[in-house]
C-alpha positions as CSV (number, residue, x, y, z in Angstrom):
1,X,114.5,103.9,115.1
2,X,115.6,106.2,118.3
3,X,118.1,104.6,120.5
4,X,117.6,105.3,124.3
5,X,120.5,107.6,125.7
6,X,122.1,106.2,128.5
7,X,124.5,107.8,131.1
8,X,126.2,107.1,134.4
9,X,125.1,108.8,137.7
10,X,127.4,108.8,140.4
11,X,125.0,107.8,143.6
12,X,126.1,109.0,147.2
13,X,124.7,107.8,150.4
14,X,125.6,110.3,153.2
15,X,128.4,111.8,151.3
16,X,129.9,108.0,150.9
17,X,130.0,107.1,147.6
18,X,127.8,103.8,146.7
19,X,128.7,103.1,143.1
20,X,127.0,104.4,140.1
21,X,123.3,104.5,138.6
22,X,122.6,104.1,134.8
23,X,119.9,106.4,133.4
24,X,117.8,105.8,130.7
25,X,115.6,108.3,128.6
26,X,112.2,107.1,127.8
27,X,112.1,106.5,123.8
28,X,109.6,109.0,121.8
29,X,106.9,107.4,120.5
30,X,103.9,108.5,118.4
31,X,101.4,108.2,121.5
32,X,103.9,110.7,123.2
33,X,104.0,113.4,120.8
34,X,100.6,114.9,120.3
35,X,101.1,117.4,118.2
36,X,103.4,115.5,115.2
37,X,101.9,116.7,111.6
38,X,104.6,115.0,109.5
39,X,106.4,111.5,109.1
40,X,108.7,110.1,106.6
41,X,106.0,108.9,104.5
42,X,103.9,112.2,104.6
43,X,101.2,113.8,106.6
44,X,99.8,112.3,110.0
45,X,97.0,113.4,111.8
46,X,97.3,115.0,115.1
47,X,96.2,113.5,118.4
48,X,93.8,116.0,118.6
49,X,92.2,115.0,115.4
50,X,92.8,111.4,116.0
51,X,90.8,111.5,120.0
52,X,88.0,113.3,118.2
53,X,87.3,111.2,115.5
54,X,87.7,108.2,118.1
55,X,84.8,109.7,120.6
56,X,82.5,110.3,117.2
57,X,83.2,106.4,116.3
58,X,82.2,105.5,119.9
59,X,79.0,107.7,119.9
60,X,77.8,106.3,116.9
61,X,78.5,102.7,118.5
62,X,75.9,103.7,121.0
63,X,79.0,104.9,123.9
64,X,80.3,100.8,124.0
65,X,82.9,100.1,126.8
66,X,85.8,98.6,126.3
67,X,86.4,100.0,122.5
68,X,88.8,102.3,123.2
69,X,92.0,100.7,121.1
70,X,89.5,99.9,118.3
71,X,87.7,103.1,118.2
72,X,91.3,104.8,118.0
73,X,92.8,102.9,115.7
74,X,89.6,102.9,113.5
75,X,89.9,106.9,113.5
76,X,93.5,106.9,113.0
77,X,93.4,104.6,109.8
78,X,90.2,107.0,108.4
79,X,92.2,110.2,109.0
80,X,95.4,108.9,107.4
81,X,93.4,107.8,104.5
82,X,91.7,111.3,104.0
83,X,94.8,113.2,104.4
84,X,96.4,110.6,101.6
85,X,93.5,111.5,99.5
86,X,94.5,115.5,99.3
């Protein structure tokens, strides 16, 4: 798992120092990186693949609100189960 980086930022206030700041990069996750082909265990669809595969799921639901998560993850489990398949 990524560990967040961390470092200290001198602050100023009017050219008086104020103490310091800790800064923290956000941790990548698989939402964040849209374009990821590959994990440790193998192939992963792309978000591209995985948002249109989720809008097909919700047009053949009839356009339901409120599926959003399911419709995602529904397309996300079918996509990684065809790529296993190859």
């Amino acid at each position: 798992m990524a560990r967040s980086s961390k470092r200290t930022v001198p602050t100023t206030t009017g050219g008086v120092s104020s103490g310091t700041a800790t800064a923290t990069a956000p941790r990548p996750t698989a939402t964040m990186t849209p374009h990821m082909t590959s994990t440790s265990r193998g192939a992963a669809p792309t978000y591209e693949q995985i948002a249109q595969r989720a809008r097909e799921i919700w047009t053949k639901k009839g356009c339901l609100p409120g599926q959003d998560e399911q419709n995602w993850l529904e397309a996300e489990r079918q996509l990684k189960a065809e790529l296993a398949g190859r």
